[in-house]
N, C-alpha and C positions, 0 to 999 in steps of 0.2 A: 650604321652596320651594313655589311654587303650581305647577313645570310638571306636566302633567299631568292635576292635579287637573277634577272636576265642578264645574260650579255648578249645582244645581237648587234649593235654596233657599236665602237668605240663611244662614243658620246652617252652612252648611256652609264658608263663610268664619271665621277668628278676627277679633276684632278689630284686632289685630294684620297680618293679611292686608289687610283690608277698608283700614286706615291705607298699606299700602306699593301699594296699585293707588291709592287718592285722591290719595298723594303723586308716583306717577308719572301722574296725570290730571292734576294742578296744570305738572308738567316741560312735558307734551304741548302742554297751552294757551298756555304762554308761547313754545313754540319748535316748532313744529308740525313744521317743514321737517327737522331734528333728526332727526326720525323716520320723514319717507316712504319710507324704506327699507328698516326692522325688520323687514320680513315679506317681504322681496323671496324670490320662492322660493316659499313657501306659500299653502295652498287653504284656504278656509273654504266648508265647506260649509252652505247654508241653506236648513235643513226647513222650508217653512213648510206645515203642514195645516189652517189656521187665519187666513183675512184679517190684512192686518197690512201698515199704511203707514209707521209713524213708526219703529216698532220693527226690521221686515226694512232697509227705505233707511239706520238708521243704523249698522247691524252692516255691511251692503256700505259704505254709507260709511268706517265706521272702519278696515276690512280693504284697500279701495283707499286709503286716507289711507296706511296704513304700507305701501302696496307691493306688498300681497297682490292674491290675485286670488278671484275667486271662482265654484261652480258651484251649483246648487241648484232647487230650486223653489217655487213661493209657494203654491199650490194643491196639492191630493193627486189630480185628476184625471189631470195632468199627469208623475204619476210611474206605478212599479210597484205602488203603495198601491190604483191601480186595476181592477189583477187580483188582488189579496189577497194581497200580499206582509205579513208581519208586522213590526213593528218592529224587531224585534230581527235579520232577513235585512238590513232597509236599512240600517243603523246599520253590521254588520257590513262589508257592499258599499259604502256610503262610504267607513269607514276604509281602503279600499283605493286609494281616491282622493285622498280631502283629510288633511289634517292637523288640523283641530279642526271641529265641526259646533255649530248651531244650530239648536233644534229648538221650537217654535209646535203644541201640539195643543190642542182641545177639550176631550181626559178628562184628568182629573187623574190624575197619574201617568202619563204615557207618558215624558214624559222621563229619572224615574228609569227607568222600565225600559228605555230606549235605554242608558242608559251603563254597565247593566249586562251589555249585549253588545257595547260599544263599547271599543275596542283605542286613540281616539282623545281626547282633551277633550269633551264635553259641557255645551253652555249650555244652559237651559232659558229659550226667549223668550217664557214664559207655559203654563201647564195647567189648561185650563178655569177656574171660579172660583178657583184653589186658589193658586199662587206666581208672582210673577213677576220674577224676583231682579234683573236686570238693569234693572228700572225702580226699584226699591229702591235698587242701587248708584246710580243716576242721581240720585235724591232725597237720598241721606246727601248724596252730593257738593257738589247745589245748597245745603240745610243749608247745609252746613261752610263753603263760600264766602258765604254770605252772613249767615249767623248767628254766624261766627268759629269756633265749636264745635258739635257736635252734640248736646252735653250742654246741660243747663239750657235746655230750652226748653217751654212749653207749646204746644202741637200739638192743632189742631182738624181732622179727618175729617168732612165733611162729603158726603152723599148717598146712595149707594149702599153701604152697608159690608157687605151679607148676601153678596152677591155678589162686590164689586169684590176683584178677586187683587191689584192695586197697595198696595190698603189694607193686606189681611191681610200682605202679604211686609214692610210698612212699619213696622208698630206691630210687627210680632217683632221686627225687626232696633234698633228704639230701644228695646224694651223691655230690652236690653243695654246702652243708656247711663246715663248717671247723673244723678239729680234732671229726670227727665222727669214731666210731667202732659199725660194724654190727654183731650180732648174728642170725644166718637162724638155726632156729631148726626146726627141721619137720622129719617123716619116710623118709626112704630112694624115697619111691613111689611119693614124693610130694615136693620133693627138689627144691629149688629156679631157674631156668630156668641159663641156661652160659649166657644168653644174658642180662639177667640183672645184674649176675655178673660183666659183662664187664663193665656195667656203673661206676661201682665204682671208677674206675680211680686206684690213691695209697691208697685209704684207708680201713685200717686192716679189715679182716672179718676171723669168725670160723665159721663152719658150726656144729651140731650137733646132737643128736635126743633124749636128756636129757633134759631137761626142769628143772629140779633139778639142775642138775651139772651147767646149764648157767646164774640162778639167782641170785646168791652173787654179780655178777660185774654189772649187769643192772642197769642203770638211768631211763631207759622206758621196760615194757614189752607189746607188740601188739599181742594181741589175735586174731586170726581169725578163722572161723569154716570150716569144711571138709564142702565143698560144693557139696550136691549130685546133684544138676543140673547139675557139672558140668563133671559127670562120666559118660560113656556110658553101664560099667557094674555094677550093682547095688550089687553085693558081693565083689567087691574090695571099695565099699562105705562100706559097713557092716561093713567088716573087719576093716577099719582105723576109722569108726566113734568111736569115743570118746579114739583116742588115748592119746589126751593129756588133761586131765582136772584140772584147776589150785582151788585149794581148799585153805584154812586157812594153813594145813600143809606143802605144799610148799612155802607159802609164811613167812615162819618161817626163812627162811635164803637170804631172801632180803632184799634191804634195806629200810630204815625208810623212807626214800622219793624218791623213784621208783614210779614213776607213772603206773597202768595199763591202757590198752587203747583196743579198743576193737571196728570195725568199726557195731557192729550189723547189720542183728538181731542176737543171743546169741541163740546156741541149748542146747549145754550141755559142751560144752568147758570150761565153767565158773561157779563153782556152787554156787547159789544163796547166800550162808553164806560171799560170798566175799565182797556182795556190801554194808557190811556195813563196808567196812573197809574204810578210808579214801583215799587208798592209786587208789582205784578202782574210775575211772573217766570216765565211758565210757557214761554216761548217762547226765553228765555235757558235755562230747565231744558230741555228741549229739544233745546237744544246740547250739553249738559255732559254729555246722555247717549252722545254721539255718541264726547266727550274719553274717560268712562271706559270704553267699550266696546271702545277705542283702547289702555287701559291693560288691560283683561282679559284681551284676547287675547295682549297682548305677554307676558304674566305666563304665561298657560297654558300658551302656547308653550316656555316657559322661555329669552324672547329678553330680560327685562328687568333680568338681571344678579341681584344677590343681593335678599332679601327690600325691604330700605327702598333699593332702587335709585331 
């Protein structure tokens, strides 16, 4: 059973778990209405210490979608964080309040350490560079509905991988599928971390910084943007911004059903003429984060009936 349970990085799902939230994400989309009542009753509390538009609107979303309600704050000015409450005090003072929390910080690792004073659920909606599981569950999802499986696909990461949390929580979580090959394209400056390569276990991966030369073989292309929050010098931003931007003419020698993916928001990595191509799904991905976010919480809650409910 998931009730209860943390999520702070993908792995702390089986796949097994990970299969009975995407199968009640599949229930949610087809019958929404179904469901706006599973949470009637319950608080989601939302930490956010850390900006955040797609991510905080779709957890309130998905929490009023079944019924809930919710309290929180999006900023750390705006709490007790401002007179130097530690985490482990607010975590504690939530649970007094809500029934499961969602928590957005900066340093990596605050969220495990929130749920390990936390009497309540704990989702982690990002930790600095490091995890961000809930955009993970969102990407398996998009996969699986659109690739039929999650297995046997080759998968290209493109742009920021030194940095980007979306990447690293992505390539763990399929490095537990099967007959996967990874493409890490990026500048030399922003190369995918050895520690995540480690995850990969035996399977194939090229590294490269062509984005042309690695599109013929791709099943999935995952766009992601130079992140200048996350530079401390602001001319090695300059310099790599818009190193890679995927246009019509690049996508001249991919294939016909390659899905693009994309965890937004979108600077200039992607230009606008793409999104009408079918092949561009990041806006429907998008959504589907909203569907299993919907399914998380019904699970945590322990409102979703047995495990493959």
């Amino acid at each position: 059973m998931l009730k209860g349970k943390h999520l702070i990085e993908p792995g702390d799902l089986t796949i097994e778990e990970l299969e009975a939230i995407f199968t009640l994400a599949d229930a949610i989309i087809q019958d929404p209405k179904k469901y706006s009542d599973t949470c009637k009753g319950h608080l989601l509390a939302t930490l956010f210490y850390e900006p955040s538009t797609r991510t905080r609107f779709s957890f309130e979303a998905a929490m009023l979608r079944l019924g809930g309600e919710i309290i929180g704050f999006s900023e750390p000015n705006s709490s007790s964080v401002s007179k130097g409450e530690s985490i482990g005090d607010t975590i504690r003072t939530i649970g007094c309040y809500a029934d499961i929390a969602v928590m957005r910080h900066p340093k990596e690792g605050a969220p495990k350490l929130a749920s390990k004073h936390a009497t309540i659920p704990v989702i982690n909606a990002g930790d600095g560079g490091h995890q961000h599981p809930t955009q993970t569950l969102t990407d398996l999802l998009t996969i699986r509905s659109y690739r039929k499986s999650i297995s046997n696909n080759v998968i290209g990461l493109c742009g920021d991988l030194k940095f980007g949390r979306t990447v690293h929580s992505l390539v763990k979580a399929l490095s537990r599928y099967e007959h996967m090959k990874f493409v890490f394209i990026a500048p030399p400056e922003l190369e995918i971390p050895p520690y995540i390569i480690e995850e990969l276990g035996d399977h194939p991966y090229d590294r490269t910084s062509s984005l042309e030369d690695a599109m013929p073989e791709l099943d999935i292309l995952y766009m992601t943007r130079i992140q200048k929050e996350r530079f401390f010098n602001e001319e090695d931003y300059l310099r790599l911004k818009g190193y890679y931007i995927l246009d019509q003419k690049k996508l001249e020698h991919a294939k016909e059903d390659m899905i693009i993916m994309h965890p937004l928001p979108r600077v200039d990595e992607i230009h606008t003429e793409v999104d009408q191509d079918p092949r561009a799904i990041y806006f429907n991905q998008a959504k589907y984060g909203m569907y299993v976010r919907m399914a998380l919480i019904v699970k945590l809650l322990g409102l979703g009936g047995d495990l493959h409910a």
